[in-house]
C-alpha positions in Angstrom: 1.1 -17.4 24.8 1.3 -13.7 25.1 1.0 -12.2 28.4 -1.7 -10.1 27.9 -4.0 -13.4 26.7 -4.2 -15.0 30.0 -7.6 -16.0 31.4 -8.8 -14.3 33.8 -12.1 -15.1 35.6 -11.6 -12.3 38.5 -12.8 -8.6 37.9 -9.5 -7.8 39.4 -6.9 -7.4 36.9 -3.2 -8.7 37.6 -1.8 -6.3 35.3 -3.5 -2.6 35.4 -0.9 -1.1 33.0 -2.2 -3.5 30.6 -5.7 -1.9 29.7 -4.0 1.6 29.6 -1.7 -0.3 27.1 -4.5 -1.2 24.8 -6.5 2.3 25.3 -3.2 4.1 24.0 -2.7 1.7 21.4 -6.4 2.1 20.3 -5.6 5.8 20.8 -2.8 5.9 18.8 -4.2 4.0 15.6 -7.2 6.3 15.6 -4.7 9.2 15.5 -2.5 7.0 12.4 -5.8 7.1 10.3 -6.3 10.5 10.7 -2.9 11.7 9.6 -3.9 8.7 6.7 -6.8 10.3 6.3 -5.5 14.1 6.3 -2.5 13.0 3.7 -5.1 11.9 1.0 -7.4 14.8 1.4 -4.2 17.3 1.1 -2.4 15.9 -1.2 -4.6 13.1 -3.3 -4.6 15.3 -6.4 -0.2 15.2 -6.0 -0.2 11.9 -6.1 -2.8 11.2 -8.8 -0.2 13.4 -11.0 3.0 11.5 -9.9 0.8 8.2 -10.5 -0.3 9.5 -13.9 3.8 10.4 -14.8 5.0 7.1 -13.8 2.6 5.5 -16.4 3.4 7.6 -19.0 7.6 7.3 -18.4 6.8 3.1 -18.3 5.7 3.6 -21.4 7.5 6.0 -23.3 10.9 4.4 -22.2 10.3 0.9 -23.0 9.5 2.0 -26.2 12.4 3.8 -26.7 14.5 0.8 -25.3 12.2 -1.3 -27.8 13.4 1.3 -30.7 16.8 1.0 -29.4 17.2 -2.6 -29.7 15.6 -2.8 -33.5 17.2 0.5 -34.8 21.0 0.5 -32.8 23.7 -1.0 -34.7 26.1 -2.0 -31.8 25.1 0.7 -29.7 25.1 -1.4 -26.4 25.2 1.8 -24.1 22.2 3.4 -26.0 20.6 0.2 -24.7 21.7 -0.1 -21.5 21.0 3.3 -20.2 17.4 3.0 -21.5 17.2 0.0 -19.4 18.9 2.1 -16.6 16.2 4.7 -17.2 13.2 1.8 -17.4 14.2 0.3 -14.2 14.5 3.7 -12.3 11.0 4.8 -13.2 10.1 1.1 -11.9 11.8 1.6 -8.8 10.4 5.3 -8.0 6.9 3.7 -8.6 7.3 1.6 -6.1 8.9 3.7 -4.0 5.5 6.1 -3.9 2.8 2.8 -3.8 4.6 0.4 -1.9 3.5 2.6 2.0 0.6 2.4 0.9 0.6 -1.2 0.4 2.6 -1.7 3.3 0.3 0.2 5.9 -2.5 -2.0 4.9 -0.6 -4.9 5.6 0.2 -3.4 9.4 -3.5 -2.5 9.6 -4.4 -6.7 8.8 -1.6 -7.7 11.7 -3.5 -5.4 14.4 -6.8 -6.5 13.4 -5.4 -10.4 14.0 -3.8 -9.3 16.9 -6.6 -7.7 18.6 -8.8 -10.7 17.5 -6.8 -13.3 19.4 -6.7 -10.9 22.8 -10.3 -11.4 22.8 -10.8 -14.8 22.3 -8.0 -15.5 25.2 -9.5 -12.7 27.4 -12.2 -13.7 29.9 -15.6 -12.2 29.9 -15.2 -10.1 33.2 -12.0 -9.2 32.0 -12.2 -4.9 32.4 -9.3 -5.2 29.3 -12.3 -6.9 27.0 -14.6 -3.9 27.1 -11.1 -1.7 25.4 -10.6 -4.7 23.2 -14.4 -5.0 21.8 -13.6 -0.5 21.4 -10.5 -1.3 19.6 -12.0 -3.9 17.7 -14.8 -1.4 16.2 -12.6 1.3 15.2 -10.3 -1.2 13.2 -13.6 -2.4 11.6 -15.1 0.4 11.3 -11.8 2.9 10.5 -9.9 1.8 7.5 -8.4 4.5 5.9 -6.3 4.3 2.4 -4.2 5.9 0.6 -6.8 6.7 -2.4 -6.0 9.8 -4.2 -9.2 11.4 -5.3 -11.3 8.3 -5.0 -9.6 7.2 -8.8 -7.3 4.7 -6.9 -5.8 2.6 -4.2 -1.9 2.6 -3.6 -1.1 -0.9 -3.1 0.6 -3.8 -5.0 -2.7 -4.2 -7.4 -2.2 -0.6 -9.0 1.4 -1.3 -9.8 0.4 -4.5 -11.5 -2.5 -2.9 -13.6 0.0 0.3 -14.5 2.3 -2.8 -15.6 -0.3 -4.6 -17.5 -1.7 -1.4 -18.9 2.0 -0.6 -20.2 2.4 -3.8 -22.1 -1.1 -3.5 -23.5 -0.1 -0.1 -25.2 3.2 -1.2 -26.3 1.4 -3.8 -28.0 -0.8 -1.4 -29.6 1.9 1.0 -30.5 3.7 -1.6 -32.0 0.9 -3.1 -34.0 0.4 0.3 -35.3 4.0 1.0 -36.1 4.2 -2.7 -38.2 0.6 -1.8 -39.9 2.2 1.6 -40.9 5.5 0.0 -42.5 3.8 -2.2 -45.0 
């Protein structure tokens, strides 16, 4: 059990250090959503762009590697450095949405956290009045990484750019094969 979940039925606190602890910690987060906060309004319309690039490079190099594979007579290089180039612009997607995704996934672990002080924390506890604080703002206070409002960084945009690359191969393909007959 963690230290700072013992019952307590006294209004004296073993531990004063420990309400401090949690007012910092409740301090600091506030101050981690508004940098959040401050990085979407200042640069939202950068990532948008960088977002909107790494769609079009998924799909205009798969296609090329697609090309490559139909058209290239023994040209295994041709093939393997448009597979070089398909998994780099893969990679430097992630790189940018992944944070995102990531600092969600942080924000989840306090919110348990915090949940399971307070159900170990007595009700005279002085800690339970910074707890029931903390546990408002992360209720209340959940910032993401959304640039202009269009969309969320996290795992779910980098499987829609992936499904809405495959969809547009399709289609460019389709029309390709419709133009050759």
């Amino acid at each position: 059990m963690l230290p700072l979940a013992r019952e307590k039925s006294d209004y004296k606190h073993p531990f004063p250090g420990e309400i401090k602890t949690v007012r910092d910690l409740s301090i600091a987060y506030g101050a981690i959503c508004d940098v959040m906060r401050y990085l979407d309004d200042g640069h939202g319309l950068l990532l948008l762009f960088i977002i909107g690039s790494f769609f079009l490079q998924l799909i205009i190099t798969p296609y090329y590697l697609i090309n490559a594979i139909y058209t290239s007579t023994g040209r295994i290089n041709s093939i393997f450095l448009q597979i070089c180039w398909c998994i780099y612009h893969f990679l430097c997607m992630l790189v940018v949405v992944e944070p995102g995704y990531q600092t969600q996934k942080e924000m989840d672990k306090i919110q348990v956290l915090v949940f399971y002080l307070m159900r170990f924390v007595a009700p005279m506890d002085p800690m339970l009045v910074d707890l029931n604080i903390f546990y408002k703002q992360l209720h209340e206070n959940r910032p993401q990484y959304t640039p202009f409002g269009m969309c969320i960084l996290s795992r779910h945009l980098t499987v829609t750019i992936i499904g809405a690359v495959t969809t547009y191969l399709v289609i460019i393909f389709q029309f390709r094969a419709y133009e050759n007959k």
